[in-house]
Every structure is written in structure tokens, then in C-alpha cells.
N, C-alpha and C positions, 0 to 999 in steps of 0.2 A: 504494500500500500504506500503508496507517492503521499509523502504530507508537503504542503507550499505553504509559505505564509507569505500573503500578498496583503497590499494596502490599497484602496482606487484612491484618488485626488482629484480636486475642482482645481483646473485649471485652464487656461484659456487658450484654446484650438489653433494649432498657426496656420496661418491665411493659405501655405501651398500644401496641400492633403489630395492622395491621390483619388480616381473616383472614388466616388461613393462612400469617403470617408468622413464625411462631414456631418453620416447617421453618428458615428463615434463620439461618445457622450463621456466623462467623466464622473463619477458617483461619490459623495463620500460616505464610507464604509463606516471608519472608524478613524480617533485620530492615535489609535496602536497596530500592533501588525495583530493581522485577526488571520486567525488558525483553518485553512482551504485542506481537507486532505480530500483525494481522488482516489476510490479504489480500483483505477484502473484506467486506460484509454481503450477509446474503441478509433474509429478511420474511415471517413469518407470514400472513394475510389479519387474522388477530386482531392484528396490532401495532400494525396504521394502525387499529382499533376506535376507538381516545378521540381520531384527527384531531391526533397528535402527530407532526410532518413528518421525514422522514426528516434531513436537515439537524439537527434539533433534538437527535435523540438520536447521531448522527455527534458534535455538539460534544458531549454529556455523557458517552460515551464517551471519546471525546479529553482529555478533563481529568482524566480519574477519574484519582485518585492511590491509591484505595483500593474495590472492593468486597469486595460480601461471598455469599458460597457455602451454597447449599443441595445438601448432597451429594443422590448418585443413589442411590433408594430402590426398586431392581425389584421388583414389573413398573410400578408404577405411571406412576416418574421416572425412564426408561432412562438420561437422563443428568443430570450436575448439572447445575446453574443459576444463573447470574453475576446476579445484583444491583445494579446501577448508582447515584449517588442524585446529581444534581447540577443545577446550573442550565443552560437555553439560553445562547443569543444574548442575548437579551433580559431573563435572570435571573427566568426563570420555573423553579421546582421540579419536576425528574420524575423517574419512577423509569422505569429502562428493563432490561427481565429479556430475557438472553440464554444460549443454550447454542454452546458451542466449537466450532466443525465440525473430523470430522478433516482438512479439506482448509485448514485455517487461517483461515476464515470465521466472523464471530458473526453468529449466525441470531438475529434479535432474534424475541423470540415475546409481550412486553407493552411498552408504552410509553405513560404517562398523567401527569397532572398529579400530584407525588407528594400522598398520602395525608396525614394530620396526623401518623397513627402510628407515620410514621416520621421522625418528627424528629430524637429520639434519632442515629438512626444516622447523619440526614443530616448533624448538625452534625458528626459524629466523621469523616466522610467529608470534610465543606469541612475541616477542620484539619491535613488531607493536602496540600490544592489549595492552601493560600495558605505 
């Protein structure tokens, strides 16, 4: 069983987000690290699309001290969507988008090399992890 302790933060969206980033909301949680554990992933067929190893988003998951929340907009987005943004192994950049399972599981459903647009967020995100 994966434990994470992640934090979300209000903060303010920087102006170049790539599409369809601008649903990407920030939430305040808590202002401590509040205790996420996952008993497990499950996978898209669209997650492994950009050849990002499962391994790779397990560690950017595992480190995240911070994402951020695209609430759930029916019918379209039955449910919200967790936002990851952090480095492998290797300290390569990705962004990895996941939904909750009720059975305790993150169903990862994108995971890619992250984007430029989101820099912003990523940097607010590493100032969590260090």
C-alpha cells in the first residue's frame, strides 16, 4: 500500500496553461500535510499513450507534496481529477492526471512528459517536495 502525503494550495493560475488547463483548480485541503494513502493503481490504455513507465509516475506520485484539483463537472467529468506535476527517477518532468477510486485506488488516466505551460504550477509544486 503507496501512503502520499500531499497538501493542495490556493494559488493563482499562470496566464500560459496548456489546453484545457484552465479547468485546473486549486483547493485548500488543509494548512498540514494531510495523510493520501492509495491501495493501489489501476491504468487507463490512454496512460501508457506518451511510453511514461508505470514506475515513473508511482515515484511522482510518491513525492507529490502538493497537487492540484479539477473539480467534477457532470455529465461531462463524473468525477474530479488529481493533477500531479513532479520529477522521475531520473528528474525528468511529468505531469501525471488521476481520479480516486472508491475502493482506494488512483486510476491514473494521462501521464506525459510535462508540458512548458505548466511551469508555473510545477515550480509551486517542487517548493512543497524540498
Amino acid at each position: 500500500m503507496a501512503t502520499v502525503s500531499i497538501v493542495a494550495y490556493v494559488a493563482d493560475l499562470p496566464p500560459s496553461l496548456p489546453a484545457n488547463a484552465e479547468r485546473w483548480t486549486e483547493l485548500v485541503l488543509s494548512d498540514t500535510i494531510v495523510r493520501v494513502e492509495y491501495t493501489g493503481f489501476s491504468w487507463t490504455a490512454g496512460a501508457r499513450k506518451h511510453r511514461v513507465s508505470r514506475s515513473q509516475v508511482h515515484h511522482v506520485v510518491a513525492q507529490a507534496e502538493l497537487y492540484f484539483i479539477r473539480p467534477a463537472a457532470p455529465p461531462g467529468q463524473p468525477d474530479e481529477a488529481l493533477l500531479f506535476l513532479g520529477d522521475d527517477q531520473e528528474g525528468t518532468r511529468l505531469e501525471v492526471v488521476g481520479v480516486e477510486l472508491a475502493d482506494g485506488r488512483l486510476r491514473v488516466i494521462h501521464a506525459m512528459a510535462m508540458r512548458t505551460g505548466y511551469k508555473g504550477l510545477y515550480e509551486e509544486a517542487r517548493t512543497w517536495r524540498e
